[in-house]
N, C-alpha and C positions, 0 to 999 in steps of 0.2 A: 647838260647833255651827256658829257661823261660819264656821270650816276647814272646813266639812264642807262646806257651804253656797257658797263660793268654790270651793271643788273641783269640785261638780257644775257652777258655771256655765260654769268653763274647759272641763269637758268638753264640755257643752251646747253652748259656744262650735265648739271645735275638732270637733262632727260636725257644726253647721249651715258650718263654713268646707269641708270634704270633701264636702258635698253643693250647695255654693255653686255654679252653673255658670262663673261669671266665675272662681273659681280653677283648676276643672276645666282650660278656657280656656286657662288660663296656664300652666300643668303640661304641659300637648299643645303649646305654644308652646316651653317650654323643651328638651321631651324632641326637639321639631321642631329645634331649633338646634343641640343636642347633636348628633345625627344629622349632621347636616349639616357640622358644623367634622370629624365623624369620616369623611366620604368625601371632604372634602378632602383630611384628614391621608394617606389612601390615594390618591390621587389622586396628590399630591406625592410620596411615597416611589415610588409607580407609575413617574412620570415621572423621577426620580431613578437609581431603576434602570436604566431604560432607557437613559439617558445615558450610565453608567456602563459597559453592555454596550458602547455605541458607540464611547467611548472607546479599550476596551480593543482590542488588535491582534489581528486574525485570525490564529490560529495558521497557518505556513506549513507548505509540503512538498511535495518530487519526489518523483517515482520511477523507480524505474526496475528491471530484472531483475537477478537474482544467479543465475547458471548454476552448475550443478553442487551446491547448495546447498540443503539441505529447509528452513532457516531463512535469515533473513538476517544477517550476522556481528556488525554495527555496536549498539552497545550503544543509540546512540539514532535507531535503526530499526524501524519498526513491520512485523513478517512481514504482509502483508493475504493472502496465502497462499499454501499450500504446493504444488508440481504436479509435473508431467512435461513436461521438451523433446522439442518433437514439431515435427515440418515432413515434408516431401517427401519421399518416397521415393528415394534417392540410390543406392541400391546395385546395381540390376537397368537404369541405363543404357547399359549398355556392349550389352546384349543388343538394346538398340534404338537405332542408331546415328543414327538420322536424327531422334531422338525426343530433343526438350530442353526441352521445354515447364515449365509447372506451377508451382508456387509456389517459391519459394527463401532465403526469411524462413522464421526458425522462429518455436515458440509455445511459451508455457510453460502446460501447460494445467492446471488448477485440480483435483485431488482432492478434489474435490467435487462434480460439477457435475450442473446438470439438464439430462438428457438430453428430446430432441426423440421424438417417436412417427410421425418421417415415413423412410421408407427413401432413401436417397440415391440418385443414381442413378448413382454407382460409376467417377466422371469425374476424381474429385480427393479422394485419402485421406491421414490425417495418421498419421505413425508416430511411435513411439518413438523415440528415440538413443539408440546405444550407444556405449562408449569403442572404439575401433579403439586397441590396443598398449600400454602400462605406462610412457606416460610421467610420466603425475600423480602413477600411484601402480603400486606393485608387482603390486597385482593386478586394475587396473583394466580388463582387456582384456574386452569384452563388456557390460561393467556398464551397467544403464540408468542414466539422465542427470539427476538432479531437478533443480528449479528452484524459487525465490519471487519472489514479486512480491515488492515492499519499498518502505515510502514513508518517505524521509528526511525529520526532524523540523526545524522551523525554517528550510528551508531553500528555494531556487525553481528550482535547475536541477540536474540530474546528468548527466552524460553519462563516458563509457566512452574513454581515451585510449590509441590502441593504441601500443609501441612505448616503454614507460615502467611502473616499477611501483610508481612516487613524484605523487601529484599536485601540479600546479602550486600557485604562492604564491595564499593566500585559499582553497583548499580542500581539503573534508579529505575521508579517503579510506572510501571505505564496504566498497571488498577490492579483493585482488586475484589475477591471476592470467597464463593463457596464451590470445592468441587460436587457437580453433578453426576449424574450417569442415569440410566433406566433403572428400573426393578431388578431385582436378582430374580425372579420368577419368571421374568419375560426373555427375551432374545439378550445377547450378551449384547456392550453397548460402549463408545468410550467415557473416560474418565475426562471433564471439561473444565475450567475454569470458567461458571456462569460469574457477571459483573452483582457487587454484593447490595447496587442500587438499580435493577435493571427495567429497562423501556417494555413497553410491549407493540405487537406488528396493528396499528391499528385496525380495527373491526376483526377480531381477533380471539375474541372473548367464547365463541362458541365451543360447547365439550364434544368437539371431533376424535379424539382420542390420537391413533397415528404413534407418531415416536414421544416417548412421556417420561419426561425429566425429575430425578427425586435429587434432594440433599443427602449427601452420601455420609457417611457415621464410621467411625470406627470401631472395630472390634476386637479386643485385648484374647489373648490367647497366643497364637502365634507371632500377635503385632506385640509386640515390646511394651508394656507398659506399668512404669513409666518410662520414655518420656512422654507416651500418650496417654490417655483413659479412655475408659469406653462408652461408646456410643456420641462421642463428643461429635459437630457437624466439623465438617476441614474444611480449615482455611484453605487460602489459595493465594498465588501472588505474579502476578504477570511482571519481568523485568524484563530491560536491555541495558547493553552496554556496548 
């Protein structure tokens, strides 16, 4: 009966300690500091992180266009997308001799894009390219033109070295190929690095005419030669670094 008797009073004990406010008190005290060392602990890991982000280097990257090309070739090149080479109207100058105006840059324009709801007013339009002749490829005459954007991984500049299809020491080579351009008898036009194995825009094949791409040659006289000869086609060489 004493066991029995001692038992009730620990319990007796331990509800009047539960109902005690001074332990109440001190339980919301500890559960308070507990709390508290735990938004530290986040706190710290918080600012840990973050540091760690800082740390770490800003992934780099150029870019630059790959003509003639639905993709971009380079294993560690990101396609950011796929399109169509379009610029200036180059083939109906001859019909207007006094007429040389207008753009002469191309564009690689994006197969995808959101179109405007405003009608133009008919002063300046961008066309397709096609291959003028079978020098890329056997049946390349007519063929629309793709293009991708492309942005080299790791890297801070690219640029296009006409007259070479080897790029210089420290960089490496993203493609290559032959410079294009229009006619010399048509609208003036830029000078491009086409790819020297190039895709074409499927269904594509029809002689629309529009902006019309040649393999470009050089000419000795004023250009130095050697190191060049003449009427040779030029290379071309798309690098970064």
């Amino acid at each position: 009966m004493e066991g029995l008797g001692e038992t009730n009073e620990i319990h007796g004990s331990k509800r009047l300690l539960l109902n005690d406010p001074d332990a109440i008190n001190n339980r919301l005290n500890n559960l308070e500091k507990s709390l508290q060392q735990q938004q530290a602990t986040i706190l710290q890991q918080q600012a840990t992180i973050q540091q760690l982000k800082q740390n770490i280097p800003q992934e780099q990257g150029s870019t630059y266009i790959q003509w003639g090309k639905t993709s971009c070739s380079s294993m560690v090149t990101e396609t950011i997308y796929s399109g169509y080479t379009a610029g200036q109207l180059f083939y109906d100058a001859s019909s207007y001799s006094n007429r040389f105006g207008g753009a002469a840059n191309m564009l690689c324009l994006p197969n995808n894009p959101k179109l405007s709801n405003k009608t133009a007013p008919g002063l300046s339009f961008l066309y397709g390219s096609e291959f003028e002749g079978n020098f890329l490829r056997s049946d390349a005459a007519n063929e629309d033109i793709p293009c991708a954007f492309c942005r080299s991984i790791n890297t801070t500049s690219s640029a296009m070295f006409p007259g070479r299809n080897v790029c210089y020491h420290g960089w490496k080579m993203e493609y290559e190929g032959y410079v294009m351009s229009g006619y010399w008898g048509h609208r003036a036009s830029s000078y491009i690095c086409v790819d020297a194995h190039p895709d074409y825009v499927p269904g594509g094949k029809a002689n629309t005419n529009g902006q019309l791409l040649y393999v470009t040659g050089t000419k000795c006289g004023s250009l130095s030669c050697p190191p060049y000869n003449d009427k040779l086609a030029v290379n071309c060489v798309v690098c970064s670094k």
